[in-house]
C-alpha positions in Angstrom: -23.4 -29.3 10.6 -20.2 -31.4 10.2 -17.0 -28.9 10.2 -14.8 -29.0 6.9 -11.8 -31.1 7.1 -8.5 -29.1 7.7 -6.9 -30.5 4.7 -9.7 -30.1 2.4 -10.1 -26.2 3.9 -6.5 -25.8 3.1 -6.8 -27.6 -0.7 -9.8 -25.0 -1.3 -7.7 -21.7 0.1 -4.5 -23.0 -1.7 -6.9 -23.4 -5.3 -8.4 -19.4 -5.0 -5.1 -18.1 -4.6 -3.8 -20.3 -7.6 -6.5 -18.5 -9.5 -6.3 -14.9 -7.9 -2.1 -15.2 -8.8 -3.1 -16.6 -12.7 -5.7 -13.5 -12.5 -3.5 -10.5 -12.1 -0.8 -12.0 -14.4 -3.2 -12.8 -16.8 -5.0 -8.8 -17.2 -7.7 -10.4 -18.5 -8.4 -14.2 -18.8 -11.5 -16.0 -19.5 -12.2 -18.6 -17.1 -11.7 -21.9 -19.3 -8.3 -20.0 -20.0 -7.4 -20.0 -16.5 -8.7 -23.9 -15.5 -5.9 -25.0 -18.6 -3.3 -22.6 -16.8 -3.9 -23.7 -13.3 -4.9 -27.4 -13.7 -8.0 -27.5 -11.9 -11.7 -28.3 -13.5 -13.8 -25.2 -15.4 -16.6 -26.2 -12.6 -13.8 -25.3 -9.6 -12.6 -22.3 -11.6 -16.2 -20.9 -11.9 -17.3 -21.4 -8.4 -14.2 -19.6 -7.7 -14.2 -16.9 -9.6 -18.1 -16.4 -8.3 -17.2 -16.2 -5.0 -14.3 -13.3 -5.8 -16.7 -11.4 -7.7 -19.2 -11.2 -5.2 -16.2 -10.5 -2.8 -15.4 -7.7 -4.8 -11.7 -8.8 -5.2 -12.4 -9.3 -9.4 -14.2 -8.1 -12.0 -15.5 -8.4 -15.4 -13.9 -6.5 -18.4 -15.2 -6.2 -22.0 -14.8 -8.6 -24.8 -13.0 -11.7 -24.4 -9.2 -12.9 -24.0 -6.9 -16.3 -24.0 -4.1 -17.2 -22.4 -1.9 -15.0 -24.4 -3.6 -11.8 -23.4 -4.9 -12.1 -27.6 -8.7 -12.0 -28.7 -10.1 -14.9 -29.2 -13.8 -14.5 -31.0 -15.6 -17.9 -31.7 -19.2 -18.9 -31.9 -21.8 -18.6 -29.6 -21.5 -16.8 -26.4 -18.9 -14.9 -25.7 -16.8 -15.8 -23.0 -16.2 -13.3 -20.0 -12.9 -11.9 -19.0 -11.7 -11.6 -15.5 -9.5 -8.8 -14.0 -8.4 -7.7 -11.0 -10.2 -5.1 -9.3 -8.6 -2.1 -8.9 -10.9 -0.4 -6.2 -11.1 -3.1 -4.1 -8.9 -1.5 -1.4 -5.9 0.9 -1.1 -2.3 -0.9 -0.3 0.7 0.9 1.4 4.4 0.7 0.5 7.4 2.3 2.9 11.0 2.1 1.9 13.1 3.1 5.0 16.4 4.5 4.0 19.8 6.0 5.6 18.5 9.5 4.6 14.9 9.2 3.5 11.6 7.5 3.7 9.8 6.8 0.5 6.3 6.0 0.6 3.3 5.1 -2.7 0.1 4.0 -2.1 -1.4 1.4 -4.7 -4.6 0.1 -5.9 -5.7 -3.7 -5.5 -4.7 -4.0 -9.2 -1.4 -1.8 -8.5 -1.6 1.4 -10.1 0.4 3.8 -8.5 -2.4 6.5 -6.7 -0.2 8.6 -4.8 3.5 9.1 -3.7 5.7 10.6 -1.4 9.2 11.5 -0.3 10.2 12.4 3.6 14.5 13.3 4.4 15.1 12.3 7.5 17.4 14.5 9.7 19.3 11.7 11.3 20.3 8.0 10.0 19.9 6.1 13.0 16.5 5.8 15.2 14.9 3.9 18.4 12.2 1.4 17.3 9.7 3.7 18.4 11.0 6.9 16.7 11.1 4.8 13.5 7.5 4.0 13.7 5.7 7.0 14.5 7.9 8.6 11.8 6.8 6.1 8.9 3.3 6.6 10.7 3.6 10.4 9.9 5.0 9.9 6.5 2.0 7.3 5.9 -0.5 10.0 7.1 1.6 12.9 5.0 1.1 10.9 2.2 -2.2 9.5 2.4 -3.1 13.6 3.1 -2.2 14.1 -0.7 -4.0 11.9 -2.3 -7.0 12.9 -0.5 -8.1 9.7 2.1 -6.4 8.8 5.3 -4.4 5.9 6.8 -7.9 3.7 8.2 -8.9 3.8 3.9 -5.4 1.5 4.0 -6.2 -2.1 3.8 -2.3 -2.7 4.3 1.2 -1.7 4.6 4.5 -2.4 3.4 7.5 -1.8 4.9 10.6 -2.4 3.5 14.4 -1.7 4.9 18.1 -3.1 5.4 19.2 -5.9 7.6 18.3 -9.2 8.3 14.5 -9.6 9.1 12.3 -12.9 9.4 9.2 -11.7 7.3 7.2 -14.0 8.3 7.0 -12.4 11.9 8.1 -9.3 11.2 10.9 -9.3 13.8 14.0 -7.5 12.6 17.3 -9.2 14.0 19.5 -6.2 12.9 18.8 -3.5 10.9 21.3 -0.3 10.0 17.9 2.2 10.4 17.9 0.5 14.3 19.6 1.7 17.5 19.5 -1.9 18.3 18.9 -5.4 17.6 16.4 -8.4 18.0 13.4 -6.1 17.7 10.0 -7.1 17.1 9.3 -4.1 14.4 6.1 -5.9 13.1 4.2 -5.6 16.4 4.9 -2.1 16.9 4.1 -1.2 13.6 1.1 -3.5 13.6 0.0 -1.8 17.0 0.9 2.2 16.0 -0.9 1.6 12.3 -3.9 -0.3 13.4 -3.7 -2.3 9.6 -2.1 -5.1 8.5 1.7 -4.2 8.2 4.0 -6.5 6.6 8.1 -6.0 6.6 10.9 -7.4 4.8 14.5 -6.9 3.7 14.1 -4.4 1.0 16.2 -6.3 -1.4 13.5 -9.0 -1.1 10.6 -6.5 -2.0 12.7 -5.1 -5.3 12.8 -9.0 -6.7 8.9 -8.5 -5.8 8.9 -5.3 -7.7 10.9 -6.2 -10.5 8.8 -9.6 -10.4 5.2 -7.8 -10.9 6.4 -4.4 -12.7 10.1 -4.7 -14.1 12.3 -7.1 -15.8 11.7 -10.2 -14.3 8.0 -10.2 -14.9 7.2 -13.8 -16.3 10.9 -14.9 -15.4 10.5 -18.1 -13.2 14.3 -18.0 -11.7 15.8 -14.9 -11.4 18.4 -12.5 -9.0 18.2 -9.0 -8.0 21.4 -7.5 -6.8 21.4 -4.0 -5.5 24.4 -2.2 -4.5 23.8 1.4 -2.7 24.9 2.5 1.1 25.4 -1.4 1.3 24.5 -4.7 -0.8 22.0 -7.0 -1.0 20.2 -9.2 -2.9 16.8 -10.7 -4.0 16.0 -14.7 -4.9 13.1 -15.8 -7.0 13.3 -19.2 -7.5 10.2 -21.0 -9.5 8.1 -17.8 -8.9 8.6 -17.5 -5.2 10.0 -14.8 -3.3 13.6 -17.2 -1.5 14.2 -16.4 1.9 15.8 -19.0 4.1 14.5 -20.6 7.2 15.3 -18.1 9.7 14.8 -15.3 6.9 18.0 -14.5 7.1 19.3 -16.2 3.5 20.2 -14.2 0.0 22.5 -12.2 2.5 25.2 -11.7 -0.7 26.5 -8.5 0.9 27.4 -10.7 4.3 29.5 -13.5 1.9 33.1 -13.3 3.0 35.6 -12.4 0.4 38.6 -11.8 3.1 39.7 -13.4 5.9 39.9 -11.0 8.6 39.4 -8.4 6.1 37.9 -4.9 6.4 35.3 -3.6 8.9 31.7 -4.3 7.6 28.6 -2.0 9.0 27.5 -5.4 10.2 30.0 -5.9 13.1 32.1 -8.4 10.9 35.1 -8.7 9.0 35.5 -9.5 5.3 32.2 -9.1 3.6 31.8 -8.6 0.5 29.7 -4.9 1.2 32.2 -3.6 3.3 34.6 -3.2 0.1 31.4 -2.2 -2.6 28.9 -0.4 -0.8 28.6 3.1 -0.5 30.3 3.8 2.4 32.9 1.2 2.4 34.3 3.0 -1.1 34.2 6.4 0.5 36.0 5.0 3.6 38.8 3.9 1.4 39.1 6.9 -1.0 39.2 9.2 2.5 42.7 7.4 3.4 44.3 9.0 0.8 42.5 12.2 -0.5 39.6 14.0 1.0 36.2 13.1 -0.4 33.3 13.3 0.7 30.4 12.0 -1.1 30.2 9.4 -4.3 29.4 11.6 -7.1 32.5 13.3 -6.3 34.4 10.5 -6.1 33.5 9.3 -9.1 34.1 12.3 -10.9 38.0 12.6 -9.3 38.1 8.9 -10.2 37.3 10.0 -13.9 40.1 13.1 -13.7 42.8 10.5 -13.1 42.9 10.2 -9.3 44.8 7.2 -8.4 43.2 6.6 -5.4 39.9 6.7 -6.1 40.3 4.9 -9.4 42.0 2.3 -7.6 39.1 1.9 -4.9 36.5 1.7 -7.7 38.5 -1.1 -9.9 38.9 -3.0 -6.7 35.4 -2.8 -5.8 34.6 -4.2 -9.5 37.0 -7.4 -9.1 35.4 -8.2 -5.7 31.9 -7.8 -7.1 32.7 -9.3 -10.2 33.6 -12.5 -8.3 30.8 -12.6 -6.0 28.3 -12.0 -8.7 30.1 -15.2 -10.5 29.3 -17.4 -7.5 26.0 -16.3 -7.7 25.8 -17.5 -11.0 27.2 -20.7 -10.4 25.2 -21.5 -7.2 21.9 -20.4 -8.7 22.0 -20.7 -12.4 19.4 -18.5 -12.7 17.9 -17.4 -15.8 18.1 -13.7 -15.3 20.4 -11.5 -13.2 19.2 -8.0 -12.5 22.1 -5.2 -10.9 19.5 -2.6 -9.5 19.8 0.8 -8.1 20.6 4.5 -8.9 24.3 3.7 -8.7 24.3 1.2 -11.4 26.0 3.6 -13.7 29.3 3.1 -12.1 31.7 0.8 -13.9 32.3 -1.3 -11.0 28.2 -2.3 -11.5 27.5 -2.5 -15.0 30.7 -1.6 -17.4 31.3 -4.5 -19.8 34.6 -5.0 -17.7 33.0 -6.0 -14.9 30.5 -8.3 -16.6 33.3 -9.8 -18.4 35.7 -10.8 -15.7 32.3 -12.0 -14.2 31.7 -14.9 -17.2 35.9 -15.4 -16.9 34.7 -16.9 -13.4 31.2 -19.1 -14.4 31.0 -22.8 -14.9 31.6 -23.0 -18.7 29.3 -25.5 -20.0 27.7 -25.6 -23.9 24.7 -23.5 -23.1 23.0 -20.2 -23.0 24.3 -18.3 -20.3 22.7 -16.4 -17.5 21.5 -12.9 -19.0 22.6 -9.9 -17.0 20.8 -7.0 -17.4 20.7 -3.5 -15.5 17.9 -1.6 -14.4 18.2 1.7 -12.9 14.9 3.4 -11.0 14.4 6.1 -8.1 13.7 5.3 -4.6 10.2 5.2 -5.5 10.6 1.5 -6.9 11.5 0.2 -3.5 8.6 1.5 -2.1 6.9 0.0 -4.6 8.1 -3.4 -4.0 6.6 -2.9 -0.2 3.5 -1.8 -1.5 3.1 -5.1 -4.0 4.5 -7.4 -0.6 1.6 -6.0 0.9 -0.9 -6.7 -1.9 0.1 -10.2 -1.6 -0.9 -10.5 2.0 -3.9 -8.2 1.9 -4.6 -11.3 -1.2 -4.0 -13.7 1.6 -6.4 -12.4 4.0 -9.0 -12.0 1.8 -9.0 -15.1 0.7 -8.6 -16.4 3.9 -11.8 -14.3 5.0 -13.4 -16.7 1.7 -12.2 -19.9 3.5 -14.0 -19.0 6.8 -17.6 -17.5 5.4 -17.3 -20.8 2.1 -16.3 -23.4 3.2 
């Protein structure tokens, strides 16, 4: 029997994850609906779509829907809707934090099953202490919602730094005692599943992509500003992250020459005068402070210095959210975290000064909008990056026994 051509094996795996992607967005799409969303025939669709259900990776749902989600009753037989399927597997999703590990596991169709919060006692680890603690969260959690870590079909992990997702190898990370660390072999090796890693910034654009503002947005930017800064790129429905991985690194753009100390060895970046501890390192020059909420509170009493230190901060992000916009032109910007009350994020001011810096030009301009969540939404977005490559293995597991 003659082997499949390589390029016709890749055409064929590239065409079910076309239609497994217009699936899930779809919740519920008939299969005519999704050939005229996809571009390919009704005959390709339906072989498709027959080999998923017998995979288990889809199923049927009652009545019948079009493209709009809207039902569409005609004559004769009723056409068949197609959904996700929930129980075909459990997903993971870690977000590794300064002070806490927060874990969810998901269904195939991404409803959240169980969650899970661990403190951690100390802010910096070996690669080895971090993995067997987000192995023990994993199993912690797992515990509550009554299955273990080998009923996982994959796992998420999500955290600072710069990382290469694509090998899971984690050049420098503020969780890591040191650098150029191959994090998604260990965790590979310790979990015995699938584990996939990125920056977290990257899995919140996923996040707010599949379950938050920027679902059915093409072009879009997540910004998130807590203990530092980072940022998420979706550009034509696609997760952006540079060749070496290490691009959309908008808390690493330089706004001062030889400027203040930033947690990544360098000078001047934009996060060493808005994240978390850049502000409190300033406001401890001149009065004693020692945590945000109380700095923001003296701030609001009148103290100089910590008003001063906020305003600053909202200048400095102002203007590095207006390059954004002028590099990008995206259609959505989204500021996300639990500090996105403070003015320096999301008071009118600093939005303003923001479109007193943007290319004027007679056109809509790029929407802005703030969404604030719990840390549970970044482990989220690690638990929806690994749905996508648990997708990609089953589908690749198709390509082998199909074709």
């Amino acid at each position: 029997m003659t082997e499949p051509n390589t390029h016709i094996v890749e055409q064929r795996t590239s065409a079910r994850r076309i239609v497994m992607d217009a699936i899930r967005a779809g919740d519920g799409l008939a299969r005519v609906d999704i050939a005229e969303q996809v571009g390919l025939s009704p005959a390709s669709v339906t072989a498709i779509t027959a080999e998923m259900l017998g995979a288990g990776l889809i199923e049927t749902v009652g009545g019948e829907s079009g493209a709009a989600g809207e039902a569409k009753p005609r004559r004769g037989r009723p056409r068949v809707a197609l959904k996700v399927r929930g129980a075909a597997c459990r997903v993971a999703g870690l977000k590794i934090a300064r002070e806490s590990i927060s874990a969810t596991v998901l269904d195939f169709e991404g409803n959240e099953l169980v969650s899970h919060v661990h403190q951690l006692s100390t802010a910096l680890l070996t690669p080895m202490e971090l993995a067997r603690v987000a192995a023990a969260v994993l199993d912690e959690t797992c515990a509550e919602g009554g299955f273990g870590r080998a009923d996982l079909a994959g796992v998420g992990i999500g955290l600072a730094g710069l990382i290469d997702a694509r090998r899971g190898f984690v050049y420098w990370s503020p969780s890591l005692n040191k650098r150029n660390v191959d994090l998604g072999t260990l965790f590979n090796t310790l979990f015995q599943c699938p584990v996939f890693i990125d920056n977290d910034a990257n899995l919140i654009a996923k996040a707010e992509q599949l379950f938050g503002l920027g679902r059915g947005v093409a072009n879009f930017i997540v910004l998130t500003v807590e203990h530092g800064v980072g940022m998420g790129i979706v550009i034509d429905n696609q997760i952006y992250r540079g060749t070496r991985g290490c691009g959309a690194e908008f808390g690493h753009t330089k706004v001062q020459l030889e400027g203040a100390l930033c947690q990544c060895g360098q000078r001047g970046c934009l996060e060493a005068y808005v994240g978390d501890y850049a502000l409190l390192r300033e406001a401890r020059v001149g009065t004693p402070l020692k945590d945000l909420p109380t700095m923001w509170q003296a701030a609001q009493n009148g103290d100089t210095v910590a008003r001063a230190v906020f305003e600053r901060a909202g200048r400095i992000f102002a203007l590095g959210l207006a390059n954004v916009v002028n590099i990008f032109d995206p259609d959505l910007v989204i500021l996300a975290g639990q500090r996105a009350s403070f003015d320096h994020l999301d008071a009118r001011k600093a939005i303003d000064e923001m479109r007193s810096h943007v290319v004027q030009v007679d056109a809509t301009s790029t929407e802005v909008a703030v969404h604030q969540w719990g840390d549970l939404m970044w482990a989220k977005g690690a638990a929806a990056y690994a749905i996508d490559g648990v997708t990609a293995l089953r589908i690749n597991e198709l390509a082998v026994h199909g074709d």
